[in-house]
N, C-alpha and C positions, 0 to 999 in steps of 0.2 A: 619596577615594571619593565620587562623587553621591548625589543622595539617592534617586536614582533605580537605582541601583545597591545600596543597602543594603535597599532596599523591594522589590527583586528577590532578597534571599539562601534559601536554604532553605526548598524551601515544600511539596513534596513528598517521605518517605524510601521508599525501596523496600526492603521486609523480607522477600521474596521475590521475585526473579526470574521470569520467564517463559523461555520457550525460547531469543528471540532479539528483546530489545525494544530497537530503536534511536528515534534520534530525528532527526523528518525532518521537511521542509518540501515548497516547489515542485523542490529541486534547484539545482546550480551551472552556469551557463550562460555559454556563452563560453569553456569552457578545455578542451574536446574535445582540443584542437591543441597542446595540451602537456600530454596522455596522462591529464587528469582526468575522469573518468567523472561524466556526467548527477547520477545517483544518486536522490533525492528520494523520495516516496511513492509504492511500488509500487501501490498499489488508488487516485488521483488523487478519484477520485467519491465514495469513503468518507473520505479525510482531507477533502475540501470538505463534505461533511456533517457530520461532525464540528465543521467549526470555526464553519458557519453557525446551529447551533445557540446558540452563543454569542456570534452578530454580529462575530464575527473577521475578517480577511483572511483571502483564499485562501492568502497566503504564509505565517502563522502558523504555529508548527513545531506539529506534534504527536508523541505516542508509536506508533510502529508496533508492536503484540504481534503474535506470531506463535505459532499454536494455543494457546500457553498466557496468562494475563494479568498473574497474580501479585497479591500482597500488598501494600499502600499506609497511610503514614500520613500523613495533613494537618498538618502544622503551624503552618499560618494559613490563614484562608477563602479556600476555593477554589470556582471555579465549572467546574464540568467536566463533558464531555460524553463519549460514546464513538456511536461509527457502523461500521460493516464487518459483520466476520461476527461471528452471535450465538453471545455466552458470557454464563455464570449471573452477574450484577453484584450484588453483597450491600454496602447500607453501614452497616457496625455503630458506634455509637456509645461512649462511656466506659463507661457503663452496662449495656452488653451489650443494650440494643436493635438491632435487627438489620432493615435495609428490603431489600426484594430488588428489583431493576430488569431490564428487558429493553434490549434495540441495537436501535435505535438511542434513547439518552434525554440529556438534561441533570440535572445534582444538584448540589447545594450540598456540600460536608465544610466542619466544622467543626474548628477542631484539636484536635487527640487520636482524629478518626474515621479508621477505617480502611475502607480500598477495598480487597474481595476480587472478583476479577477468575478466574474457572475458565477451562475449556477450552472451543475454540472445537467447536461439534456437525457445522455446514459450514462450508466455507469455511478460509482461512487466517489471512487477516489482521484486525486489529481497530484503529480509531484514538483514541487517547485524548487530547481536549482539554482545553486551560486558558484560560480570558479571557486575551487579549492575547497568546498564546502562552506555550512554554518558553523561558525566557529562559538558553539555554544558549551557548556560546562560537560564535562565528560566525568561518568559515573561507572565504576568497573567496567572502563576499557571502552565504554558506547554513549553517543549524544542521545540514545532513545529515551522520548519519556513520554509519559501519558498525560503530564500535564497542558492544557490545552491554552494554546496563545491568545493572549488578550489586547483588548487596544492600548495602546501604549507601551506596548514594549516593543524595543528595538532589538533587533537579532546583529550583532555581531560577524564582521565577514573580512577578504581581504579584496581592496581595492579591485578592477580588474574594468577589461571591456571586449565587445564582443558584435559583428555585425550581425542581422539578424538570419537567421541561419531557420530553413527549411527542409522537411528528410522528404525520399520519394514515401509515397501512398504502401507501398509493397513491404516499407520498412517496422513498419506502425505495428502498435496492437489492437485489432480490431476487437470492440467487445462484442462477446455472442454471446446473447442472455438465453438462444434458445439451445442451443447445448448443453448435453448431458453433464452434470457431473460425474467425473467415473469415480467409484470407492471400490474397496477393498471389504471384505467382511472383518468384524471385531472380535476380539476373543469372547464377546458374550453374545456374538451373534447367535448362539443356541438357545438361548431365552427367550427369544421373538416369537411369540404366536401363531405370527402369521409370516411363514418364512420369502412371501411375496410382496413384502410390504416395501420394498425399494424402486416396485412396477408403481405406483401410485404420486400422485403430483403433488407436490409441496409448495408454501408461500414463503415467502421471507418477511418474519413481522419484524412492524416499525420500531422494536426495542431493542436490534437488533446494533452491535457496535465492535470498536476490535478483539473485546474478549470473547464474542461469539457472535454467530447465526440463526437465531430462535426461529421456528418453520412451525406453520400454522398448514394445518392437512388431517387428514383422518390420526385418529389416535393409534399410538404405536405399542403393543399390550407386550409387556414384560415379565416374566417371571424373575422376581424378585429375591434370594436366597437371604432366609432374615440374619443370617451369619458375616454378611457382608460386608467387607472393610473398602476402607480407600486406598485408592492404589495410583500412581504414576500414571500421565496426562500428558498430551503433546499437541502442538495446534493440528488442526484436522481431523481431532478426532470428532467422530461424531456418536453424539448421548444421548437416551431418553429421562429424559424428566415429567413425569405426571401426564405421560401420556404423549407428551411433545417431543421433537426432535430439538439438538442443541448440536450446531456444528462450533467446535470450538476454536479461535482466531488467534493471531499472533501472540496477545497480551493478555490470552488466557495464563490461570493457576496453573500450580506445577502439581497437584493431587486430585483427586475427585474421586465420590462415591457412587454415581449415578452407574448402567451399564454401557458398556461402551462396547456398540453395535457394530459402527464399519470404521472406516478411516479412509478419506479422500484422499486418492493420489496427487502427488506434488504435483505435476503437471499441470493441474485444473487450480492450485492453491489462487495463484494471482486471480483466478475469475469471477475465487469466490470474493474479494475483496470489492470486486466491483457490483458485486449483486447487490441491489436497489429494495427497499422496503416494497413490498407488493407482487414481487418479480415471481416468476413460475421456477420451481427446482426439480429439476424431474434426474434422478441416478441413474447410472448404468455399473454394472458391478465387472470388476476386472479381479487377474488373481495377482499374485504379488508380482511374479513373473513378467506380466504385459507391464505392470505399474512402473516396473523398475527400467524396463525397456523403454517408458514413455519419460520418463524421469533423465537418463542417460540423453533422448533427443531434445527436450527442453532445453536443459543446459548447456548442450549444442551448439542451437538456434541462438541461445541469447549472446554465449560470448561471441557467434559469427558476426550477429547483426554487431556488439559492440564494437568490436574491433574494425567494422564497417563504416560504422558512423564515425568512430574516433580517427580515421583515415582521413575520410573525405571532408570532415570540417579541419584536419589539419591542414590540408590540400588548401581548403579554401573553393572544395566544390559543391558546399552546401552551404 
């Protein structure tokens, strides 16, 4: 064993669970075509905050929490950050002193402190970094998995520390649940009945997870071609099944039969990540044109801000 590998053992335990904490990166790329799903970081703009805080790569893995964040102990100095949606961050020390923190921040654990991590208020998702990443097994080229952490496992990292580091308000991502979705129409958008069916408000039901968005709303009427094969599938696409809409997420399949009505432009992708079970979804339809224009300013924005924050926590002015 390296020594780079012994200085990477044990560095975080998880002593309680969250609802559905996996650990994810940018995603695996290039293996669509032999049925391996994208996967990666559902909210994109929240793990890049995350890991810019701590002058990371974008490709650094972090922790996805999902509404819940759980229970954490340090067992060597870590420098860690969280960004996404806001939950109550407590880091209590041997001692029983006790610091409370708000999302998006950076903080130091010392080992033996523990990281309590609550429920998210809005929003869904929450990302939790480490200097230099989680150093957990890498499977064609990416740490993402869907398999979900449990108590007693210890996540893997390198030593590191950090003082605790605040961004301005202006820097953040605010979630806006009352914002439109914007989509694009799908190539089976001609099947649809009722070709105003994207004017109508939608729910996001509670079985709802990162292989997709199930939306509970008026029924979606399809004409169905009984000749119909499966065909090639990408997250954002959005599906009717049995009448229902199915917006499909990061760790969706790489095939599908259903019709595939619109496709949410990337711009709005992280938002959907943070859409909450019960939440209103109401579409605005763009053409490819505007999507691709908003797509070009997205990416933008994010490497502006990155390269922002990863300045100013160099500087040592955050």
């Amino acid at each position: 064993m390296s020594d780079s590998e012994l200085i990477a053992q044990c560095a975080l335990t998880i002593l309680r669970a969250g609802a559905n904490s996996t650990v994810q990166d940018l995603g695996r790329s290039g293996y669509r075509s032999q049925g391996v799903p994208h996967a990666g970081a559902f909210d994109r703009s929240s793990h890049d905050l995350a890991n810019a805080l701590l002058g990371n790569e974008l490709e650094a893995a972090t922790i996805e929490l999902t509404l819940l964040g759980g229970t954490f102990r340090a067992e060597v100095p870590l420098a860690l950050a969280l960004a996404g949606a806001p939950m109550p961050v407590v880091r209590q020390r041997p001692d029983g002193t006790r610091d409370q923190f708000e999302v998006p921040v950076a903080l130091g654990l010392q080992p033996g402190d523990f990281l309590e991590l609550g429920g998210v208020a809005t929003g869904v998702r929450t990302y939790l970094a480490v200097r230099g990443g989680w150093q957990t097994l890498q499977v064609l080229g990416s740490r993402s998995t869907e398999h979900p952490l449990r108590a007693g496992d210890c996540l893997p990292a390198i030593p590191s520390r950090s003082p605790v580091r605040r961004i301005d308000p202006l820097l953040r991502d605010p979630i806006k649940p009352e914002a439109p979705i914007r989509i694009m129409a799908g190539p089976d958008h001609g099947l649809i009945r009722d070709p105003c069916w994207h004017r109508q408000p939608f729910t996001v039901a509670g079985e709802s997870n990162r292989m997709g968005l199930r939306l509970d709303g008026p029924d979606v009427e399809v004409s169905i071609p009984s000749d119909r094969l499966s065909v090639p599938v990408a997250p954002g696409t959005v599906q009717v099944s049995g009448g229902r809409l199915i917006i499909l997420g990061v760790a969706c399949g790489t095939m599908g039969g259903y019709p595939m009505v619109a496709h949410v432009a990337s711009c709005d992708f992280d938002r959907l990540a943070q859409a909450r079970p019960g939440q209103v979804i109401r579409f605005d339809r763009i053409d490819v044109q505007e999507a691709r224009r908003l797509d070009r300013a997205e990416r933008l924005r994010r490497e502006q801000r990155r390269l922002r924050v990863v300045t100013l926590a160099r500087d040592g002015l955050i």
